[in-house]
mmCIF file of the N, C-alpha and C atoms, coordinates in Angstrom:
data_MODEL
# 
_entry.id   MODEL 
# 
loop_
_atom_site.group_PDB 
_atom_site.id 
_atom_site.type_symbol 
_atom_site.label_atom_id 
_atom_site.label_alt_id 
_atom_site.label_comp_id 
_atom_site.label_asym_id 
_atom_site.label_entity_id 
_atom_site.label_seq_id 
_atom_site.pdbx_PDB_ins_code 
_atom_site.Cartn_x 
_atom_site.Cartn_y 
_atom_site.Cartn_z 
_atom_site.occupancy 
_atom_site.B_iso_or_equiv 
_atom_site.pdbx_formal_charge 
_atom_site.auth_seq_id 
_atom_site.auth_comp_id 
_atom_site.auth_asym_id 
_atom_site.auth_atom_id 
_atom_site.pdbx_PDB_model_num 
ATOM 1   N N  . UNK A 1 1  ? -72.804 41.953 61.788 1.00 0.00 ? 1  UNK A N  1 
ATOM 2   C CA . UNK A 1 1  ? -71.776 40.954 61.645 1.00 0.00 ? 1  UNK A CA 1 
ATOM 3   C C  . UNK A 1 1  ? -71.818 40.066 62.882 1.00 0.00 ? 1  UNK A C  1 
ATOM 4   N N  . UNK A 1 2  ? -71.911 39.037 62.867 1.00 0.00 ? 2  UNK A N  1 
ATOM 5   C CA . UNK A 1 2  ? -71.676 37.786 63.694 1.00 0.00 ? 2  UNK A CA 1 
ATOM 6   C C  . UNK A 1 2  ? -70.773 36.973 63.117 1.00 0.00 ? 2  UNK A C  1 
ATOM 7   N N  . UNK A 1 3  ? -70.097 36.487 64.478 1.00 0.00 ? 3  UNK A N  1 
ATOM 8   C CA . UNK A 1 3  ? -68.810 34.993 64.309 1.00 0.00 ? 3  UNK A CA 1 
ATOM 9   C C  . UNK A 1 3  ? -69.399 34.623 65.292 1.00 0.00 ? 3  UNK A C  1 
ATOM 10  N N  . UNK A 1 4  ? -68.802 33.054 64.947 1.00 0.00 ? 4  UNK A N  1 
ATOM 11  C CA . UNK A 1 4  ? -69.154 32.139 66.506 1.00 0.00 ? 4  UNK A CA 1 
ATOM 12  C C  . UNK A 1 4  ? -67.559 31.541 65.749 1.00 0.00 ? 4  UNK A C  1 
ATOM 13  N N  . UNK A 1 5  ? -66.549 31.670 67.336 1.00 0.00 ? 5  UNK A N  1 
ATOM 14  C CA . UNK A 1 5  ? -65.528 30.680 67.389 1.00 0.00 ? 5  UNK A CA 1 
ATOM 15  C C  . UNK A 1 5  ? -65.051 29.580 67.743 1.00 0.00 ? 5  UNK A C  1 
ATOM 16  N N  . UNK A 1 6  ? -64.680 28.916 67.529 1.00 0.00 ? 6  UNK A N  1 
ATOM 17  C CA . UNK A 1 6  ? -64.014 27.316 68.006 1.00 0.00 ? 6  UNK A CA 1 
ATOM 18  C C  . UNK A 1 6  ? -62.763 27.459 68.214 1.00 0.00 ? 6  UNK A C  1 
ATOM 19  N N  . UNK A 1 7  ? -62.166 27.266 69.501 1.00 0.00 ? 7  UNK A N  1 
ATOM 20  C CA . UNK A 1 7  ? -60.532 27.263 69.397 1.00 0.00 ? 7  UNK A CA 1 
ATOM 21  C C  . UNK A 1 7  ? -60.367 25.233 68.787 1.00 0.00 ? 7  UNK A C  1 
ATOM 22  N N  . UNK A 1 8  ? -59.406 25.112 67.992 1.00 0.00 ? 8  UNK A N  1 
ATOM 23  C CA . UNK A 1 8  ? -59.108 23.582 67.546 1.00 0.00 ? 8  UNK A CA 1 
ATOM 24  C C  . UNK A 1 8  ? -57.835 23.392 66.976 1.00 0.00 ? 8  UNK A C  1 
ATOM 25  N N  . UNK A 1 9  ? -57.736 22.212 67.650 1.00 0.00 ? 9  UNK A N  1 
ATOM 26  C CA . UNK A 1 9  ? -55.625 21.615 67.268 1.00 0.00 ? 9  UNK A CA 1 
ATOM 27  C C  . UNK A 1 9  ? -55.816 21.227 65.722 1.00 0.00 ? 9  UNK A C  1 
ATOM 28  N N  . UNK A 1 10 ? -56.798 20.984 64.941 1.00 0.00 ? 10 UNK A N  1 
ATOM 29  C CA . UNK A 1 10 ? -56.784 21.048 63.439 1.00 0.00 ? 10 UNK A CA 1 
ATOM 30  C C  . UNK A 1 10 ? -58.052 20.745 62.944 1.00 0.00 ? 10 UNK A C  1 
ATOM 31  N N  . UNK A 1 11 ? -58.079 21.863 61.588 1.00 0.00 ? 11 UNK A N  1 
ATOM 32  C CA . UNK A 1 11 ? -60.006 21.604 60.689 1.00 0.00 ? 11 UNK A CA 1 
ATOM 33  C C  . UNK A 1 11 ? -59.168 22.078 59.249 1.00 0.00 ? 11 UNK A C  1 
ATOM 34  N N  . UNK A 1 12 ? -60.759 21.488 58.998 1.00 0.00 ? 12 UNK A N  1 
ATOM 35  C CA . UNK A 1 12 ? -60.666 21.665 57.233 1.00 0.00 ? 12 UNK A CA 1 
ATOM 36  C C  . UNK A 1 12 ? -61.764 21.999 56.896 1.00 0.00 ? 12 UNK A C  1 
ATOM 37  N N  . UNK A 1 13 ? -61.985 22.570 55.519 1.00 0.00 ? 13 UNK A N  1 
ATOM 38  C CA . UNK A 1 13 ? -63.280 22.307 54.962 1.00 0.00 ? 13 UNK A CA 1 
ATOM 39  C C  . UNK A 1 13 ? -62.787 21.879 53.650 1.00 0.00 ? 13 UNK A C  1 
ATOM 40  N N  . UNK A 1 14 ? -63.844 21.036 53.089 1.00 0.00 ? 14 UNK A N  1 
ATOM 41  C CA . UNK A 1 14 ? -64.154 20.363 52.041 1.00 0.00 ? 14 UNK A CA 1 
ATOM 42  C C  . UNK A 1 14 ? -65.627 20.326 51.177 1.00 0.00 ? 14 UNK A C  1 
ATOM 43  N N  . UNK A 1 15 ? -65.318 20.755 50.091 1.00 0.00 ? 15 UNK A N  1 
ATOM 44  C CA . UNK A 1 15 ? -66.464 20.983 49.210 1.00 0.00 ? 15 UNK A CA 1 
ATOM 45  C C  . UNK A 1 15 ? -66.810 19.826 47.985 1.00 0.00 ? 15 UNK A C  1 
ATOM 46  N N  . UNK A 1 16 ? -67.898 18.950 47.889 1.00 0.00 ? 16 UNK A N  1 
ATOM 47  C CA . UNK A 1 16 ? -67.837 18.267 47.092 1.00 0.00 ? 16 UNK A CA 1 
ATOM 48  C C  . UNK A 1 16 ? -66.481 17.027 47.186 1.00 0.00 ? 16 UNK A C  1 
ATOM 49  N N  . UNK A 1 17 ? -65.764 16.434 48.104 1.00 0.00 ? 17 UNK A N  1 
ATOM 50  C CA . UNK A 1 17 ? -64.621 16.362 47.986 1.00 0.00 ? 17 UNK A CA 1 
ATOM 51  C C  . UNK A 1 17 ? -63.551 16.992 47.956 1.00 0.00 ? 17 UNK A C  1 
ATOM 52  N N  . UNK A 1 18 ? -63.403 18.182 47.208 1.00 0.00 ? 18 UNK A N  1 
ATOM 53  C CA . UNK A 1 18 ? -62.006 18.962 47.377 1.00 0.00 ? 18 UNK A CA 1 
ATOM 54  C C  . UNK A 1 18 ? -61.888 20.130 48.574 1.00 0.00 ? 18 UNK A C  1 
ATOM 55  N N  . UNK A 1 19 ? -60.662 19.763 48.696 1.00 0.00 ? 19 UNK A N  1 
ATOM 56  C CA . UNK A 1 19 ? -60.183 20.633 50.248 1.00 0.00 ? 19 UNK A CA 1 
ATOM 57  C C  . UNK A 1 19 ? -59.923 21.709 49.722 1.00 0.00 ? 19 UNK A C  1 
ATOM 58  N N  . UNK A 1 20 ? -60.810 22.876 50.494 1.00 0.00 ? 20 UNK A N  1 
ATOM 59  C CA . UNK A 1 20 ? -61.235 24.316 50.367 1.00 0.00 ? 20 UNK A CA 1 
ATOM 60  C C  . UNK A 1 20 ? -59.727 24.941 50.976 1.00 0.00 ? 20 UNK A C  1 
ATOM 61  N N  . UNK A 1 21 ? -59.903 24.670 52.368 1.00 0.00 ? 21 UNK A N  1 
ATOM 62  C CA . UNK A 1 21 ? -58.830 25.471 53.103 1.00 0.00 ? 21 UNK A CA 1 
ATOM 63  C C  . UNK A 1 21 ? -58.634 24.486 54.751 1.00 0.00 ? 21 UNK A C  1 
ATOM 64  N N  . UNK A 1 22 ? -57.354 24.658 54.940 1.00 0.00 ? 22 UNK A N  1 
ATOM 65  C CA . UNK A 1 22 ? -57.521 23.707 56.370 1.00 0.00 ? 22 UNK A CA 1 
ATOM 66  C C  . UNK A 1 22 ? -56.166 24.533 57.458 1.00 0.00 ? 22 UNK A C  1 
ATOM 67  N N  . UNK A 1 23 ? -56.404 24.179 58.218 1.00 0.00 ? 23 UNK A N  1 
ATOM 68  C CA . UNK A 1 23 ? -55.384 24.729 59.174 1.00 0.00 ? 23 UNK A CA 1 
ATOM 69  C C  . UNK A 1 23 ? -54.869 23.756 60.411 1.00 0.00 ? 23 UNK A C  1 
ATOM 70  N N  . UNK A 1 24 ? -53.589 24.038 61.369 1.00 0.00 ? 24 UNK A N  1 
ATOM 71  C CA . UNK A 1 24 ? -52.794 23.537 62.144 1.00 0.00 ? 24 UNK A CA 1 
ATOM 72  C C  . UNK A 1 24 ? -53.878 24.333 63.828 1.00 0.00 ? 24 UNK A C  1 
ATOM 73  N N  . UNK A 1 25 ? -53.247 24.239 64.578 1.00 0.00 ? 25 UNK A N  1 
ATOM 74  C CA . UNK A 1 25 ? -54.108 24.961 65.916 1.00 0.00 ? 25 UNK A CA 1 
ATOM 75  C C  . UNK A 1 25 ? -54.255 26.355 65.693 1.00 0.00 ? 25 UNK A C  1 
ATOM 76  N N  . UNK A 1 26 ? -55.401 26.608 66.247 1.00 0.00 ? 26 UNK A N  1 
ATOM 77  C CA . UNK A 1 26 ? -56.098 28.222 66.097 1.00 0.00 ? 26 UNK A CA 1 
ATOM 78  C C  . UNK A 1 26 ? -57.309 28.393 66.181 1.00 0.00 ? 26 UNK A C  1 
ATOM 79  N N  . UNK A 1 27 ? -57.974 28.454 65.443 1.00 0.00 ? 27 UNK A N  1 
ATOM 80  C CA . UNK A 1 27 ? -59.511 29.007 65.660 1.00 0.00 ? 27 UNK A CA 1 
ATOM 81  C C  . UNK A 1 27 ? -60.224 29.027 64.328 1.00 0.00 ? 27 UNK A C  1 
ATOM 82  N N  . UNK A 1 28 ? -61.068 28.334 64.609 1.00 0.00 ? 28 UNK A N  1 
ATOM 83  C CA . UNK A 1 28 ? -62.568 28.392 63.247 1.00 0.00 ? 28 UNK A CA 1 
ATOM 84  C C  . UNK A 1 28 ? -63.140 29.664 63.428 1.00 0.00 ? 28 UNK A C  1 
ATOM 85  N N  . UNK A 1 29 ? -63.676 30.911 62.340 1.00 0.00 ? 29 UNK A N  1 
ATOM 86  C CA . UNK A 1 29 ? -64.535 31.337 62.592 1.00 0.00 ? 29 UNK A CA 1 
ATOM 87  C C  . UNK A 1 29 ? -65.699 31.468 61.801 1.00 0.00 ? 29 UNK A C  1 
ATOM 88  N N  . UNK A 1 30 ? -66.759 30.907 62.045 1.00 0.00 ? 30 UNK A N  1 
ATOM 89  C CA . UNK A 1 30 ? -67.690 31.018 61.031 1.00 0.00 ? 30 UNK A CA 1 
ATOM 90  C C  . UNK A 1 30 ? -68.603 32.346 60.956 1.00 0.00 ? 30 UNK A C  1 
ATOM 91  N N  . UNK A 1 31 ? -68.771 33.043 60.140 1.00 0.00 ? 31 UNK A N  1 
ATOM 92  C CA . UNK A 1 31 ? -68.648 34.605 59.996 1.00 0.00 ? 31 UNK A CA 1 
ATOM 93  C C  . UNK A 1 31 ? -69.726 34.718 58.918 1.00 0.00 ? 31 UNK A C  1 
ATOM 94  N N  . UNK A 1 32 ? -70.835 35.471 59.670 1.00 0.00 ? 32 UNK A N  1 
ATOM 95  C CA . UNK A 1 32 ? -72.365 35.810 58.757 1.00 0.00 ? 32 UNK A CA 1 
ATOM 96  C C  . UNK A 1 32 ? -71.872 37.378 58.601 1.00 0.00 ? 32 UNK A C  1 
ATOM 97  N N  . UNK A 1 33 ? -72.126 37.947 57.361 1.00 0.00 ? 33 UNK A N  1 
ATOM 98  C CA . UNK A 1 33 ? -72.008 39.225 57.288 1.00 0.00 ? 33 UNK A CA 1 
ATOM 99  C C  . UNK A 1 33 ? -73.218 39.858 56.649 1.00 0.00 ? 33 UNK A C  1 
ATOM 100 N N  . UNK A 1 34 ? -74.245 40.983 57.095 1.00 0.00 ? 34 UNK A N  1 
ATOM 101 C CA . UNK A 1 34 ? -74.902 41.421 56.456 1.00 0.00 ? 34 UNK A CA 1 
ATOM 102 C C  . UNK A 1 34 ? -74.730 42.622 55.528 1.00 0.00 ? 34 UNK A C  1 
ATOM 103 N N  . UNK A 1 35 ? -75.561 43.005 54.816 1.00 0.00 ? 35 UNK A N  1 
ATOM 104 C CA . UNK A 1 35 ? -75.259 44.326 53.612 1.00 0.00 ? 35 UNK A CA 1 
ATOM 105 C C  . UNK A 1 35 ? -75.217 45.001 54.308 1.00 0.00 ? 35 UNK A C  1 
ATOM 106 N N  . UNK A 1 36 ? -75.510 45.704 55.476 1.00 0.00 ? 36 UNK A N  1 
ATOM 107 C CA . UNK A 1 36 ? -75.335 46.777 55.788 1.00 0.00 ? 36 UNK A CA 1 
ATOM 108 C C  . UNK A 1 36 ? -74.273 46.850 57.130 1.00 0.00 ? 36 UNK A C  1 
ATOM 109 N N  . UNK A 1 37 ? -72.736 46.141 57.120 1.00 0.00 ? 37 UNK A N  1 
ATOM 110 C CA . UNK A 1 37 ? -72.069 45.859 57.790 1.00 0.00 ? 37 UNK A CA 1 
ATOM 111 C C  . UNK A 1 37 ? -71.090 46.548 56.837 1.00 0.00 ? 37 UNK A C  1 
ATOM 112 N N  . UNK A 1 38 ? -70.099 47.286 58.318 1.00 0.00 ? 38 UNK A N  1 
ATOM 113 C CA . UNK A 1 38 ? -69.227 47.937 57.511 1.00 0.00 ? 38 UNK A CA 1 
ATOM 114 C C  . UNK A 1 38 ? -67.721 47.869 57.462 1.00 0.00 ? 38 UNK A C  1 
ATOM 115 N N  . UNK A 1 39 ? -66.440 48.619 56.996 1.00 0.00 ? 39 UNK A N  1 
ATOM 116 C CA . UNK A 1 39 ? -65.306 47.713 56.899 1.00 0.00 ? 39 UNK A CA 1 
ATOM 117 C C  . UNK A 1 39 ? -64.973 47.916 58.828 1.00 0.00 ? 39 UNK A C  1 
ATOM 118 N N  . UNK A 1 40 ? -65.790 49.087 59.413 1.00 0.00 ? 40 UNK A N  1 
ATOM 119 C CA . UNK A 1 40 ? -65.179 49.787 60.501 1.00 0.00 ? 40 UNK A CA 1 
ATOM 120 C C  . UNK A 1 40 ? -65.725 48.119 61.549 1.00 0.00 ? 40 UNK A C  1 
ATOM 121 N N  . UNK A 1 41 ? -66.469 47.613 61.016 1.00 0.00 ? 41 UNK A N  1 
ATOM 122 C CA . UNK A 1 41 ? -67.450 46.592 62.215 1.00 0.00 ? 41 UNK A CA 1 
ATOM 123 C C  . UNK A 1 41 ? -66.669 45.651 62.196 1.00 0.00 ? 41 UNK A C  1 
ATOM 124 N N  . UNK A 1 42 ? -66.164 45.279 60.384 1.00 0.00 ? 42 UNK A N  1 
ATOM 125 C CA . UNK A 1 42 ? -65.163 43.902 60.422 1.00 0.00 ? 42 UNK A CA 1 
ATOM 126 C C  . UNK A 1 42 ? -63.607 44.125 61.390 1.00 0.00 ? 42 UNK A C  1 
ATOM 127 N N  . UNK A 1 43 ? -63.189 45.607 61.188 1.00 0.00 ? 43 UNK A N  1 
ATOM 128 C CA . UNK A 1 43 ? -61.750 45.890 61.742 1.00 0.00 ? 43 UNK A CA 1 
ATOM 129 C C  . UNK A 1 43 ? -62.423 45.266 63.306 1.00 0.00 ? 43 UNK A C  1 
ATOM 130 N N  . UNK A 1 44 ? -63.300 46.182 63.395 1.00 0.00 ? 44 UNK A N  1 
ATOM 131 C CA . UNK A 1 44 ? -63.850 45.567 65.148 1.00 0.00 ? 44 UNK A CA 1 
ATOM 132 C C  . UNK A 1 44 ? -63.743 44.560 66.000 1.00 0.00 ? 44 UNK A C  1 
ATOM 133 N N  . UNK A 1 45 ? -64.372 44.097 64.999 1.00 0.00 ? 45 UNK A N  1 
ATOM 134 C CA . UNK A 1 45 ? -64.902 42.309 65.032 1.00 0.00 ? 45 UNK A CA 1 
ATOM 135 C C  . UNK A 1 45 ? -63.065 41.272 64.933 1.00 0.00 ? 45 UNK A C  1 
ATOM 136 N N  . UNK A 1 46 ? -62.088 42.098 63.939 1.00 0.00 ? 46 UNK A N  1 
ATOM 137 C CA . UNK A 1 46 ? -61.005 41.061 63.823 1.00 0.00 ? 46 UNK A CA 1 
ATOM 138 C C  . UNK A 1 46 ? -60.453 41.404 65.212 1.00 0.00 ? 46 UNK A C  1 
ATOM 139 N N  . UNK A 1 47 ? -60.404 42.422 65.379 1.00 0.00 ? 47 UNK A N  1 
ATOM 140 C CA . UNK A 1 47 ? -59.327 43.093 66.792 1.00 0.00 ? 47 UNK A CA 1 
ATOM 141 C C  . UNK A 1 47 ? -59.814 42.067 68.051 1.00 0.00 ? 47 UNK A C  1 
ATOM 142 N N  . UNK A 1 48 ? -60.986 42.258 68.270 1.00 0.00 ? 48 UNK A N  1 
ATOM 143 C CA . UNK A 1 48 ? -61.487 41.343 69.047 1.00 0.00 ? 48 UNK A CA 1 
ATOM 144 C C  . UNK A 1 48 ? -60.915 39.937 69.347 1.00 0.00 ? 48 UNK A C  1 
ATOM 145 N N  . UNK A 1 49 ? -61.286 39.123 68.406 1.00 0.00 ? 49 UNK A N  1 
ATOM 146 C CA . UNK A 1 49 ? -60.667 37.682 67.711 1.00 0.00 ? 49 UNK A CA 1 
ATOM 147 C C  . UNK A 1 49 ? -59.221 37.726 68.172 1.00 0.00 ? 49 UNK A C  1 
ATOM 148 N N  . UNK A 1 50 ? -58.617 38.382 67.487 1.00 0.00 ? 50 UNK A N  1 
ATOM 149 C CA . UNK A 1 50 ? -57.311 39.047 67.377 1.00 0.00 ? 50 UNK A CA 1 
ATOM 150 C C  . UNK A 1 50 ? -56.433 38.878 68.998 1.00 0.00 ? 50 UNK A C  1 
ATOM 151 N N  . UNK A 1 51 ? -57.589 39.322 69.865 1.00 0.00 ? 51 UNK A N  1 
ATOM 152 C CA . UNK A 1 51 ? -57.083 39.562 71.447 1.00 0.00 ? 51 UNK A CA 1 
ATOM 153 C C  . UNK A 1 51 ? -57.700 38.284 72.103 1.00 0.00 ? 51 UNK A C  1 
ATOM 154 N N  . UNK A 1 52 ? -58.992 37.920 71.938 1.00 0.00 ? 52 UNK A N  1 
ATOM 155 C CA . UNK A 1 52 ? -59.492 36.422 72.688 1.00 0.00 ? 52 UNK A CA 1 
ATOM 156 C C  . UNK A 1 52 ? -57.903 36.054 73.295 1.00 0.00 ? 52 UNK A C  1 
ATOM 157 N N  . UNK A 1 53 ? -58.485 35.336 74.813 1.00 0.00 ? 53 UNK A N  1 
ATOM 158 C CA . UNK A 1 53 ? -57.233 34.666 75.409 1.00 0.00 ? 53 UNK A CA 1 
ATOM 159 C C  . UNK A 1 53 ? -57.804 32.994 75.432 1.00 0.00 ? 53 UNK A C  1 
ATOM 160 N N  . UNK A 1 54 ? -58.049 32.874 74.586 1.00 0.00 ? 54 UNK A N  1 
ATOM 161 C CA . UNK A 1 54 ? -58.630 31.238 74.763 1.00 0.00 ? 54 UNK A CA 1 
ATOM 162 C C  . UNK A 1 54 ? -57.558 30.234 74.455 1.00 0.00 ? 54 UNK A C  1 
ATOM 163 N N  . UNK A 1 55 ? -56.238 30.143 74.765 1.00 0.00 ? 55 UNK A N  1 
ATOM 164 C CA . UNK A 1 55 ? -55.247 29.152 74.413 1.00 0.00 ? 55 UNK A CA 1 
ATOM 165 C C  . UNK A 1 55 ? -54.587 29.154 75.869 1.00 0.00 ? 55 UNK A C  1 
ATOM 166 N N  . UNK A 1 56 ? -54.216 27.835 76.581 1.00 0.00 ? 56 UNK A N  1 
ATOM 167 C CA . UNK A 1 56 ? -53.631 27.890 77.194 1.00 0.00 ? 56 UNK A CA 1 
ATOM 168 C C  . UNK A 1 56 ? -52.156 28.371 77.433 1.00 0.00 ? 56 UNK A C  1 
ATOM 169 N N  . UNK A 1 57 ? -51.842 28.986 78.738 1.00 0.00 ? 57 UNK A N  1 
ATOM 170 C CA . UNK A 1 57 ? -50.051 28.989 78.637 1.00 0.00 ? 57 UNK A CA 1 
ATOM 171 C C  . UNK A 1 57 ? -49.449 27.981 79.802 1.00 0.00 ? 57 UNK A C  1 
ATOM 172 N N  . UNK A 1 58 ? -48.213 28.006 80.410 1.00 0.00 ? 58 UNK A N  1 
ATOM 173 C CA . UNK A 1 58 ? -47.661 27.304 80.890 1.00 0.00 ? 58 UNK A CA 1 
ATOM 174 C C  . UNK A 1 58 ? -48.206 26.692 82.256 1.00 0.00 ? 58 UNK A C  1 
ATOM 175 N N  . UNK A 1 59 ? -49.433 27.609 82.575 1.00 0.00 ? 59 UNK A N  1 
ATOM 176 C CA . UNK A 1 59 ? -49.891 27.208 83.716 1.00 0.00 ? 59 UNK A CA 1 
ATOM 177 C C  . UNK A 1 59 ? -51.073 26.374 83.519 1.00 0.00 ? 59 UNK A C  1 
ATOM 178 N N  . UNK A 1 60 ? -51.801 26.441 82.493 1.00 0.00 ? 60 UNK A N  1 
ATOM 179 C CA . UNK A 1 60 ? -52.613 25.774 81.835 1.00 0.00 ? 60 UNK A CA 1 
ATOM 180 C C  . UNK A 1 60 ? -53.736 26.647 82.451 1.00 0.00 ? 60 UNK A C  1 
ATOM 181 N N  . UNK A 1 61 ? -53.610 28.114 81.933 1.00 0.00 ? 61 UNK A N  1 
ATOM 182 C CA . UNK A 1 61 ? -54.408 29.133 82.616 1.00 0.00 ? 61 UNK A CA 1 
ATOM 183 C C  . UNK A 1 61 ? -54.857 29.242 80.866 1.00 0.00 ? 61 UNK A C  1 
ATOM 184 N N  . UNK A 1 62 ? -56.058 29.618 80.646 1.00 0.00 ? 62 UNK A N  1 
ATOM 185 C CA . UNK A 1 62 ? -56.324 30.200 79.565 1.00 0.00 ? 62 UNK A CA 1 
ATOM 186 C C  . UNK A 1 62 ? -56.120 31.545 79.693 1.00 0.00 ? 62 UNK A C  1 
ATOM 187 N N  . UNK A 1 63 ? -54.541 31.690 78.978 1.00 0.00 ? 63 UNK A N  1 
ATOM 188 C CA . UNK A 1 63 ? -54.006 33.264 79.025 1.00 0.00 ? 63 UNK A CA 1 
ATOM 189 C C  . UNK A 1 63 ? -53.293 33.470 77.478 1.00 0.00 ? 63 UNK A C  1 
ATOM 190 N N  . UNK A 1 64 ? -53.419 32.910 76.756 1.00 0.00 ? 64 UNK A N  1 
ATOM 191 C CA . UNK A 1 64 ? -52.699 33.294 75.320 1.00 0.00 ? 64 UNK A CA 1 
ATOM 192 C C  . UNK A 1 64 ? -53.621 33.707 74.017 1.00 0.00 ? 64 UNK A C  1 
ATOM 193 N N  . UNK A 1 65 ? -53.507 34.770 73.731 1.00 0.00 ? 65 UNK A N  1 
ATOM 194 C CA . UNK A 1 65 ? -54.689 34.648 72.196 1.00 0.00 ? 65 UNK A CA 1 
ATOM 195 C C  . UNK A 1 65 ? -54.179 33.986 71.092 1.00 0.00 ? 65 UNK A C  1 
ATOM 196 N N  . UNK A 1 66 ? -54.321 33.728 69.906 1.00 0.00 ? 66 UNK A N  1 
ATOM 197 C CA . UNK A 1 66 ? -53.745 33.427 68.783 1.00 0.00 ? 66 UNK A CA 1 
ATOM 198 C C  . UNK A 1 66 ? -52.414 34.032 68.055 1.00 0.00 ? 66 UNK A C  1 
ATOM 199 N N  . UNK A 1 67 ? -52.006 35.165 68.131 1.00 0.00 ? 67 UNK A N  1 
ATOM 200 C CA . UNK A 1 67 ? -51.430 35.696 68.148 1.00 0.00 ? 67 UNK A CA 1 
ATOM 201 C C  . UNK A 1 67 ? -49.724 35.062 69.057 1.00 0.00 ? 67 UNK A C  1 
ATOM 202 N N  . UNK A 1 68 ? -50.379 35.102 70.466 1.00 0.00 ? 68 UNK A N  1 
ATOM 203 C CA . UNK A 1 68 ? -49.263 34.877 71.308 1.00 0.00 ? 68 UNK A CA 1 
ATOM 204 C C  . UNK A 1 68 ? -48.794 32.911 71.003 1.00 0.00 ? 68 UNK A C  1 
ATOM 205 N N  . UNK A 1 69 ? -49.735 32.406 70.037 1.00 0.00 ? 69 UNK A N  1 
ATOM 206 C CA . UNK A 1 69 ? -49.505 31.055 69.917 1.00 0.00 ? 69 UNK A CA 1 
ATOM 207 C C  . UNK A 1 69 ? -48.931 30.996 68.648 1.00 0.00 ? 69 UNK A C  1 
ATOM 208 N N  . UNK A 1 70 ? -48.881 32.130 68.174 1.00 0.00 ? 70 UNK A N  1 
ATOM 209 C CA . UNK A 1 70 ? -48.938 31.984 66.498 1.00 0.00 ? 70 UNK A CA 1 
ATOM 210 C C  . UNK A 1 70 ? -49.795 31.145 65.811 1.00 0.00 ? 70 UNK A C  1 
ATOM 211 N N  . UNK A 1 71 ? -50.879 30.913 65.948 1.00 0.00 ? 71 UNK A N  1 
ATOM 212 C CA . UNK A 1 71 ? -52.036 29.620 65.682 1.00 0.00 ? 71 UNK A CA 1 
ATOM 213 C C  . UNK A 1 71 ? -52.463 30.365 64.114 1.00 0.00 ? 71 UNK A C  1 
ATOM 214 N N  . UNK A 1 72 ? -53.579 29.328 63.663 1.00 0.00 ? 72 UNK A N  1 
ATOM 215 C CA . UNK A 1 72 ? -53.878 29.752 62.240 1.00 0.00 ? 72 UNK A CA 1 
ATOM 216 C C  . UNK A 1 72 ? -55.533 29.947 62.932 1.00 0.00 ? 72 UNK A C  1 
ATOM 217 N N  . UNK A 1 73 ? -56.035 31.137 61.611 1.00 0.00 ? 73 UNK A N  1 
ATOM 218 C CA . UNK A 1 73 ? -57.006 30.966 61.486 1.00 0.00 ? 73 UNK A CA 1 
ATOM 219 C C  . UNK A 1 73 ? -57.702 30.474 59.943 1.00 0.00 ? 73 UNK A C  1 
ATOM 220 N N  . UNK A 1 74 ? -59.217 29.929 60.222 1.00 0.00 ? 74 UNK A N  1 
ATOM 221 C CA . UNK A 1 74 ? -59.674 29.312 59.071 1.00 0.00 ? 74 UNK A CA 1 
ATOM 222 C C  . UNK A 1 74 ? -61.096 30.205 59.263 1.00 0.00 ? 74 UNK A C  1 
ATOM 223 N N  . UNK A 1 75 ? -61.518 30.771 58.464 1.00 0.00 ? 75 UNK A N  1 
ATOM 224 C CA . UNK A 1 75 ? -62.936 31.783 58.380 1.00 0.00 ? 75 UNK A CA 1 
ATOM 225 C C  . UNK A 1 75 ? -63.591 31.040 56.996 1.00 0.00 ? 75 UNK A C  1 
ATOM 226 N N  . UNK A 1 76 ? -64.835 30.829 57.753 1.00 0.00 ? 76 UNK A N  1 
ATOM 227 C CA . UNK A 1 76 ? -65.839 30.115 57.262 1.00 0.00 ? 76 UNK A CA 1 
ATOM 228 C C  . UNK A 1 76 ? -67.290 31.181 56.940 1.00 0.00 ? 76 UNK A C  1 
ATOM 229 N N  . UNK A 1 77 ? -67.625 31.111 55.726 1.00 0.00 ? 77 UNK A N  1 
ATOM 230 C CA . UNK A 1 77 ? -69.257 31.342 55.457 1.00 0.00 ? 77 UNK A CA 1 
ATOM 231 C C  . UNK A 1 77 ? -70.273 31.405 56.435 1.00 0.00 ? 77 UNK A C  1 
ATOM 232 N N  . UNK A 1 78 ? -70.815 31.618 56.900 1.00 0.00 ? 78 UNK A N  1 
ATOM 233 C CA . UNK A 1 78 ? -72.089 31.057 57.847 1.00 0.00 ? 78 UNK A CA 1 
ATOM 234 C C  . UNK A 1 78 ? -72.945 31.664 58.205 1.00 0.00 ? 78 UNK A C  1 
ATOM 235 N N  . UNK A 1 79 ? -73.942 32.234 57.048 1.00 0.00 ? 79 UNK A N  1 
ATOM 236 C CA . UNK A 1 79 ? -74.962 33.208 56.809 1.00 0.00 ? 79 UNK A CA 1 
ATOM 237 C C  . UNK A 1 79 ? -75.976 32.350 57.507 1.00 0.00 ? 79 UNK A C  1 
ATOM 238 N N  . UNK A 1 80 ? -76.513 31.550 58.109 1.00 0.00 ? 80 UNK A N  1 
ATOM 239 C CA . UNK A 1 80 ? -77.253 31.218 58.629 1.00 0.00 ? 80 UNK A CA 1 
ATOM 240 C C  . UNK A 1 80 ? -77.441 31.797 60.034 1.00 0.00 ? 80 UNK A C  1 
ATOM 241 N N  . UNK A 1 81 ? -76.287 32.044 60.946 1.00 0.00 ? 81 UNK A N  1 
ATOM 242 C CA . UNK A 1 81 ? -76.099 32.553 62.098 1.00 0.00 ? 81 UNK A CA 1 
ATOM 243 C C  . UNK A 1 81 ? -76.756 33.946 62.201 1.00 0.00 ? 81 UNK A C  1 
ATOM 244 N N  . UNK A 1 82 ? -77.881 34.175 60.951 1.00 0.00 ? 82 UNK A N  1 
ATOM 245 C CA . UNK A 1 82 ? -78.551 35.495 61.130 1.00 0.00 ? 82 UNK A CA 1 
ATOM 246 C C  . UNK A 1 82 ? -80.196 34.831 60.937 1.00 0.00 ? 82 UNK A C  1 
ATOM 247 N N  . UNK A 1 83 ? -80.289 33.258 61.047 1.00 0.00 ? 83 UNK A N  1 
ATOM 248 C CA . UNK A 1 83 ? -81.476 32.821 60.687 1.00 0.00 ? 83 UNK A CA 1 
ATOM 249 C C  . UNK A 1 83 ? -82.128 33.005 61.898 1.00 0.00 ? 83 UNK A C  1 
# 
């Protein structure tokens, strides 16, 4: 299992024209999963995400995860990230 993240104040995706899924501030993750990945790697892998401190706080320290921002996340396809 691989993600690569983006922290961002707003994304979307769009297919053909129609809007798939979009979100407010939080984090993109685009997320390759292989067959032999298991539910124990994904719990892993979210906890992780889950804790990242990549949002600023009052000091303009990068000290807040998503969580502490209440931010959205948007998880994206991206089987290529195993090319």
């Amino acid at each position: 299992m691989r993600a690569v993240i983006q922290r961002v104040k707003s994304s979307s995706v769009t297919v053909k024209g129609k809007l798939i899924g979009n979100i407010g501030k939080g984090l993109n993750i685009f997320l390759a999963v292989k067959s032999d990945d298991s539910e124990k790697d994904a719990r892993y892998l979210a906890g992780k995400i889950m804790q990242l401190r990549v949002f600023p706080d009052e000091n303009d320290k990068m000290n807040l995860s998503i969580q502490d921002i209440n931010g959205d996340l948007l998880v994206i396809s991206q089987f290529t990230l195993y090319g």
